[in-house]
C-alpha positions, 0 to 999 in steps of 0.5 A, a space after each residue: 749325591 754326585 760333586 756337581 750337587 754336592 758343589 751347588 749345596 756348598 755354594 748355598 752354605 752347606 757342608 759337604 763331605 764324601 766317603 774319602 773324607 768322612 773316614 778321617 772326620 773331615 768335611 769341606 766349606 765354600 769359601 768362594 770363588 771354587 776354593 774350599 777349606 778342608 776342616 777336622 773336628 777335633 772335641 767337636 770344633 772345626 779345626 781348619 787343616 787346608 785349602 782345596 782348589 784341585 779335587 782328585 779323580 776319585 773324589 769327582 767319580 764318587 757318588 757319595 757325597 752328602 750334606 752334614 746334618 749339623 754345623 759345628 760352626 754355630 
């Protein structure tokens, strides 16, 4: 899927992830008004690193972006 799908399913309350961020074990959760949090797993918790209010050139080029299947937060 592209950012703006990937975009539109964390406003509905999904994770999101991408190629980029997948490699280091990160995922990304809406927060609302456009910030997301930028979080790792860690012993299968989410471990919350930054916000993100900017994406760089290539995470809006990359057309890996996906939904996690699981939700560490519940």
């Amino acid at each position: 899927m592209n950012i703006i799908e990937a975009i539109q399913a964390a406003e509905n309350g999904k994770l999101i992830t991408n190629n980029f961020l997948k490699i280091a074990g990160h995922f990304l959760k809406y927060e609302g008004a456009g910030v997301f949090s930028e979080y790792h797993l860690t012993n299968d918790k989410p471990e919350y690193l930054y916000d993100v209010r900017h994406f760089s050139t290539a995470h809006v080029l990359s057309n890996a972006w996906e939904v996690l299947e699981t939700n560490p937060f519940k």
